[in-house]
N, C-alpha and C positions, 0 to 999 in steps of 0.2 A: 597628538593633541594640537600641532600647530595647526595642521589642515584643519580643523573644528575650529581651530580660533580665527583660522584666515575667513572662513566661509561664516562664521560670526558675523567679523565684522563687515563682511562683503554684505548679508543682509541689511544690516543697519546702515550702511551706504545706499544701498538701493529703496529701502524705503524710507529714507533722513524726510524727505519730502510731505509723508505723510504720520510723523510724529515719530519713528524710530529715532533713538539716540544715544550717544556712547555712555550714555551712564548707564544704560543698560548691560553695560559690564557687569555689574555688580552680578546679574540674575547667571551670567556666565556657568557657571561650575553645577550650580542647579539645574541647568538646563544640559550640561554635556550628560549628565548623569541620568537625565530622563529620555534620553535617547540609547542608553544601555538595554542589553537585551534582558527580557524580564523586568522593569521599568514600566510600570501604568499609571493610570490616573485613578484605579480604586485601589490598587495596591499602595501607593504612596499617598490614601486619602488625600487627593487634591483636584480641585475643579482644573479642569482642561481649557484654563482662558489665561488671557497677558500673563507673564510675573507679578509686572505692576499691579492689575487690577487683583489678583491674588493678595499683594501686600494692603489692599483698600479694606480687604474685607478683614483680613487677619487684627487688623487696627479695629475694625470696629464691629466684628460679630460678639455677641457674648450670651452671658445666660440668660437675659432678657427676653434677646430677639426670638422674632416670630417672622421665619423664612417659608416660601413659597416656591419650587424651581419648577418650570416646564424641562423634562427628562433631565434624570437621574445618573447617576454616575458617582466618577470620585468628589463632587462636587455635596454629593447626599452623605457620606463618611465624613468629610470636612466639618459640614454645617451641625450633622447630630454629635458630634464632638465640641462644642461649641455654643451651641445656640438652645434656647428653653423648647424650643418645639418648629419641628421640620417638615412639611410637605410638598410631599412628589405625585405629579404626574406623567404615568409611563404612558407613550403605545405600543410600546414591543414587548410582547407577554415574556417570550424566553427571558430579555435581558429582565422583565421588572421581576422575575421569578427567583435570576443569580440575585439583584440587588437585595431583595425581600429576604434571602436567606441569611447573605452578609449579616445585613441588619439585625437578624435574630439570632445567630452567632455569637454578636459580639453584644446581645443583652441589651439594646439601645428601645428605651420605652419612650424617648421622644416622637417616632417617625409614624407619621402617616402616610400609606402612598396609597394611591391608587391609579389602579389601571383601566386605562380604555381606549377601545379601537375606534379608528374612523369610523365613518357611516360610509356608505356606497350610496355613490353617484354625489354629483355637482349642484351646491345650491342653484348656479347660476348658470349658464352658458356661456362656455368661456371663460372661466374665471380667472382674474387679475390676481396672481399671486401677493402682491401688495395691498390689495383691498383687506382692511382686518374686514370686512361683512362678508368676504368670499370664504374663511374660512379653507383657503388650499393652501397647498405645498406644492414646492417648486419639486419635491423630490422622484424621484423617477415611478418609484413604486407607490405613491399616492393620489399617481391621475386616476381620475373617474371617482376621486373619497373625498369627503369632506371633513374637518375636526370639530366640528362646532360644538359636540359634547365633552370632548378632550379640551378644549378651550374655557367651557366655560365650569368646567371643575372649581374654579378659584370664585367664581359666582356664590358658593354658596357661605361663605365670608362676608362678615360687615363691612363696610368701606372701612376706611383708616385702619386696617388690621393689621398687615405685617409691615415690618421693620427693612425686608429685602424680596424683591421677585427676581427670580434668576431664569432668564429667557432664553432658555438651549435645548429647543424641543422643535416640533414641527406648526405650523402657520406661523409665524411669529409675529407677524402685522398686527395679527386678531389677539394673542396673547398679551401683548407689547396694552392694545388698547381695552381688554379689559382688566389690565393687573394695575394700571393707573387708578382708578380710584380705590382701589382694594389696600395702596399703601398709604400710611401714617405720612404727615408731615415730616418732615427730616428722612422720610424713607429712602430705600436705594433702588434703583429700578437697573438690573445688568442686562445689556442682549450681547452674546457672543456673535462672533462671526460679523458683525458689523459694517465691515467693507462693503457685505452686499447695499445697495443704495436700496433696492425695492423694498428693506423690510421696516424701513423708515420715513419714509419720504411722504407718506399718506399721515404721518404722524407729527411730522416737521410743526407745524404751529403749535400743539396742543404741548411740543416736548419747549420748543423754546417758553413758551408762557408759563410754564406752572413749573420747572424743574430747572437744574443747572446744571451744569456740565462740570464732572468730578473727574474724567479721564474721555477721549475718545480719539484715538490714535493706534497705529501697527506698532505691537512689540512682538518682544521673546516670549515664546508660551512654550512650555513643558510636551514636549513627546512630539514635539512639529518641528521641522527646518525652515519650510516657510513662513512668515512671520504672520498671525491674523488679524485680530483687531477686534479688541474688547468693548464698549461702551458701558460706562457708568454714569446715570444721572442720578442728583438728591433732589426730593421732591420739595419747592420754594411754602 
């Protein structure tokens, strides 16, 4: 246990600079234990983003809400425990097929998912992974595709509809800017992974002018040693 506590707080030293902090103790024992073997994020129903940002949502999901997530995970257990009505879009058939069964296992008549693949081939040549109109992913196995139908899933929603979009899927510049009008006033808009600079930076005015900033800093997250960096805004 010490060497876990030393390499603890050796994180929180290394990234003090970019919002990690010792109060982040508290998440300590939570997180030693999601690093135990057989310890997951659908197994312990819980989204795979900060502690902190974890504690944002537990404060304020309830039966009301009407959540949105680009891919699914323990993040989709979480919210249909929780929340009046939950939708997911996959693009990874196997994994939306495990998630699809969970869900029908355990009797949950709130959840919508649905699944869709890329397109083949590049709207554009060259595409700017930061551009939301590119519709691409940085990720290895999605050169030469596009998401633009996977994307615009959340399109078929009235503006001001959900209460949360949870951004932990693929393009996310493009998801990022069609899930903004899709949320209510007082809405939460999350993008995991956040550190990357490209999957915001196209978005940079539209996020400071109409939203506030509820968390956006590297903590402790559940089943990682390195620390990543959640983003949470409330829509003004």
């Amino acid at each position: 246990m010490q060497n876990t506590l030393r390499y603890f707080l050796y994180q929180i030293r290394l990234n003090k600079k970019d919002g990690a902090s010792y109060g982040q103790l508290k998440h300590f024992f939570k997180w030693k234990r999601s690093l135990e073997p057989g310890a997951s994020s659908i197994k312990d129903e819980q989204p795979w983003i900060t502690f902190d940002a974890i504690d944002i949502l537990k404060a304020n999901v309830n039966k009301n809400s009407k959540i949105f997530e680009y891919g699914g995970g323990g993040s989709t257990l979480f919210f249909v425990k929780r929340a009046g009505e939950v939708h997911t879009v996959e693009h990874d058939k196997e994994w939306f097929g495990v998630l699809s069964q969970i869900i029908k296992d355990k009797k949950y008549s709130n959840w919508e998912g649905s699944f869709v693949l890329p397109q083949k081939g590049d709207l554009v040549s060259n595409p700017d992974f930061g551009n939301p109109e590119h519709y691409s992913s940085a990720d290895e196995n999605s050169k030469g595709f596009n998401y633009k139908d996977y994307v615009s899933v959340i399109d078929k929603f009235s503006d001001n509809y959900f209460d949360f979009v949870l951004v932990d899927g693929r393009s996310r510049p493009a998801c990022m800017a069609h899930s903004i009008p899709k949320l209510k006033k007082g809405g939460f808009l999350i993008l995991d992974n956040s550190d990357r600079p490209y999957y915001r930076e196209q978005l940079k005015a539209q996020l400071e002018k109409d939203f506030e900033v509820i968390i956006d800093k590297i903590g402790i997250c559940p089943y990682s040693k390195p620390l990543p960096k959640t983003s949470i805004w409330r829509k003004k």
